[in-house]
N, C-alpha and C positions, 0 to 999 in steps of 0.2 A: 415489710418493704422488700425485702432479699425475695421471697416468692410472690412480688407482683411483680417486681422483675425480670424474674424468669417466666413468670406468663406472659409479660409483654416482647420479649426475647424472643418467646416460641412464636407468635402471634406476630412477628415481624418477620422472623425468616417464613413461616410459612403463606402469608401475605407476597414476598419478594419470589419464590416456588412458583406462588401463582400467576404472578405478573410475567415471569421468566418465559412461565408456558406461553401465555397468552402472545408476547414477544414473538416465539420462536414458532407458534401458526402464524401468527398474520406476516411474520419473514418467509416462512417457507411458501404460504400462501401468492406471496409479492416478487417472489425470487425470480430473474427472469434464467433461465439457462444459458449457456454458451450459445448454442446453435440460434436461439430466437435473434438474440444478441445479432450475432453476425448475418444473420436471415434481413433482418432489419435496415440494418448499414452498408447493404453492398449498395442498395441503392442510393444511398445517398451522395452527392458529390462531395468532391474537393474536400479538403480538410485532412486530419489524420486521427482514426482511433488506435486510442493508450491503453494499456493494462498493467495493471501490479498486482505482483501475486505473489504471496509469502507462501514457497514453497517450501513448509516445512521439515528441516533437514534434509532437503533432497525426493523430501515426498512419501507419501504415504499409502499406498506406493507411487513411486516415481512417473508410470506410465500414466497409472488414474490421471494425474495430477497434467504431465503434457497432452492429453485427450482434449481436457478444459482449455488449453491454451489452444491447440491446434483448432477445434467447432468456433473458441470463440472469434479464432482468426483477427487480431490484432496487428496492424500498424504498426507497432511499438511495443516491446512488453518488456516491464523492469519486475527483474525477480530479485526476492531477499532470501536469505541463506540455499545460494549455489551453492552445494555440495561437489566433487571433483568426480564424485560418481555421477551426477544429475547434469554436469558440465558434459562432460561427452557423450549422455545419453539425448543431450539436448543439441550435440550439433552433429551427433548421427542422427536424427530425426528430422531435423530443421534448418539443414544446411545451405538448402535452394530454398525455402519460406524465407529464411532470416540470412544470408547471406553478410548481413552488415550486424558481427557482432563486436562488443566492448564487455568481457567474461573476466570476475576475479573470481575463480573458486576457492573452497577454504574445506578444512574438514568438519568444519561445525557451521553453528550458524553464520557469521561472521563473510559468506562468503554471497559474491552482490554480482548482479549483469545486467546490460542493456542490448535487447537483440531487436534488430529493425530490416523492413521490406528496405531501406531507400537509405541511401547514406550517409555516413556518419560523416561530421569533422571536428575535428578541435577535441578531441576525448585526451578526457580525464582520470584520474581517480583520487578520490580523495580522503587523506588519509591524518593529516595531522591533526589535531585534537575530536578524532572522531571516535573515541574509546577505541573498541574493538571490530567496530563496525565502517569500514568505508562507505563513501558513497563512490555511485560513479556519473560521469556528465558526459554530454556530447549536443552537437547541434545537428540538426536534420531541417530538409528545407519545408517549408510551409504558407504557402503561399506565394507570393515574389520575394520572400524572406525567406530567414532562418530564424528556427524556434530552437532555446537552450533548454533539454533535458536534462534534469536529474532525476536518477536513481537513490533513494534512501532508504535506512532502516535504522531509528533512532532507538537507542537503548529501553530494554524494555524496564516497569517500574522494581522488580524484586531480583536484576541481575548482579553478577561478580559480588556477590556477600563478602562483606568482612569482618576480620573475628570478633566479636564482640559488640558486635551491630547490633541494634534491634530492627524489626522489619520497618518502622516508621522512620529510621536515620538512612536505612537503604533507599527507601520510597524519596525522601528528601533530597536524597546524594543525585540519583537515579533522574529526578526530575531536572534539577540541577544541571547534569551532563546533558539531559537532550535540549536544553535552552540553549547549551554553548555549542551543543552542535547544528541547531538549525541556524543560529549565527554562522557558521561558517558555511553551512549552504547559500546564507540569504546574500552572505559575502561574494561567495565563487560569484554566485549569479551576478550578483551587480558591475563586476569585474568584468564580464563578459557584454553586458547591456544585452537588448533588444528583449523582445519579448521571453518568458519560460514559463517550464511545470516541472513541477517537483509530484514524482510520483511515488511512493512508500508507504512503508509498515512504520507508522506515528510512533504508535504504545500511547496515542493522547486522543480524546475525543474532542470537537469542538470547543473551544472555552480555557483548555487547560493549556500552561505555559507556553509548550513550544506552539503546538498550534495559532496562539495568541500573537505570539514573532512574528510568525509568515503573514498574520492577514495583519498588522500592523506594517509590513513592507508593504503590501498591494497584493499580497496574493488572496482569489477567491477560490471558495470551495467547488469543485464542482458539481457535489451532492445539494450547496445550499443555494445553487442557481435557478431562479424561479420555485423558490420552495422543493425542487426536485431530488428530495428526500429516497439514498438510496436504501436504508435499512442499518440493521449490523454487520459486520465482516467478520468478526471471530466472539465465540468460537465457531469453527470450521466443522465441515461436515467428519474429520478424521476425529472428533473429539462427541463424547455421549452427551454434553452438556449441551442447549441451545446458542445459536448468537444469539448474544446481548448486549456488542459493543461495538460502535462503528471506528475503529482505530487503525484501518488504513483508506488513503487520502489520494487526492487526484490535485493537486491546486494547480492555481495559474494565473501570470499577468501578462497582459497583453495578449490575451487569444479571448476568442469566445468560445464559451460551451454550450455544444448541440444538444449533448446527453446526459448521461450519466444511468449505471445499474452496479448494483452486488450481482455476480452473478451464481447461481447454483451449480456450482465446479466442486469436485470431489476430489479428496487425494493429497490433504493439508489440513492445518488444521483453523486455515485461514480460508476465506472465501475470496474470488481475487475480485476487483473494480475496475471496471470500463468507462474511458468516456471520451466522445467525440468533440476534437477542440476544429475549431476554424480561424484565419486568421483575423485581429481586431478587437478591441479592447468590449466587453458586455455593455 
């Protein structure tokens, strides 16, 4: 029994190898670039395109990493772990682009921003029971209205270990925390009314808890509008491994979505997500 299970053992990780690969052509295949991206969308009117992008620790390197945001030319873009190095390389480079920013840098991941062509009002940050990760919010106008952004990065599933933990009470704890922190997003939001998007780094794919929250408030996915399946987002091209897992998010209630893509941006080890919202409910 013990060595049919280990034939079946090998016979399944090398089964998920190959499925991985196959994943990571038909992603690289489907990936659209920054530039196509923005190629695309200049002509379109009205509305605003978003982007989130887990620039990992500040980037890998740094510049790679603002190249992808600068081709993909965004409306909006919320980054997760600002670094304080990545902070001032991002508002010497982007100071007339983005003019209108709301920046918490940190020395690890832990550090969030929202940088915008148009301006900001009513910002935030939000801090209490968000572990170690803020978010940050602001409203920007859209349409004859104002749309409520958020910035997130909900805790990832194997973070802040403690002693004596196993990895499935971490995994539990973990899950846990980012349930009570999308509660507190879904909260801020409500607090403020009118229309929002919540744009972040999950750590959850479709189905799992906190994800679960948002679209039991009213929030839709962008990716799952018109079946408009955008791929995986991590891992990132900074990483040897393929994407294999779509875990960061674009949602929204009260706007429509025009678009949505992963894009093929280097420099992380996330891939960042773009999408075109207009005002009005799907």
């Amino acid at each position: 029994m013990a060595r049919r299970l280990k034939i079946f053992m090998l016979a399944f990780v090398l089964s998920a190898i190959a499925v991985a690969g196959g994943v990571w052509v038909l992603s690289v295949i489907g990936r659209t670039t920054p530039l196509e991206w923005s190629r695309a969308h200049d002509s379109m009117p009205g509305g605003l395109s978003v982007m989130t992008f887990n620039i990992s620790l500040g980037g890998k390197p740094a510049a790679m990493a603002l190249d992808g945001v600068e081709d993909a030319n965004p409306d909006i873009v919320c980054i997760q772990e600002m670094t304080n190095d990545l902070a001032a390389e991002f508002e010497k480079r982007f100071s007339a682009l983005y003019p209108y920013r709301l920046l918490l840098p940190g020395s690890s991941v832990h550090g969030i921003g929202i940088a915008s062509k148009f301006p900001l009002s009513n910002e935030a940050i939000i801090r209490e029971g968000m572990s170690h990760l803020p978010a940050a919010s602001a409203s920007v106008s859209l349409g004859d209205g104002l749309v409520r952004i958020a910035c997130v990065h909900l805790i990832p599933p194997h973070a802040r270990p403690k002693e004596g933990e196993t990895l499935w009470q971490r995994y539990v704890r973990n899950r846990g925390t980012r349930a009570i922190q999308a509660g507190i997003v879904i909260d801020s939001l409500a607090k403020a009314g009118g229309p929002a998007v919540i744009l972040g780094d999950m750590n959850e794919w479709p189905g799992q808890t906190a994800l679960s929250l948002f679209t039991d408030a009213g929030f839709a996915d962008a990716c799952e509008i018109r079946r408009n399946r955008c791929g995986a987002s991590w891992p990132g091209e900074a990483m040897a491994f393929p994407a294999l897992f779509h875990i960061d998010h674009i949602l929204g209630r009260g706007v429509h979505f025009a678009d949505a893509a992963v894009l093929g941006a280097a420099g992380s080890d996330h891939y960042p997500l773009v999408a075109r919202i207009l005002p009005g409910k799907e």
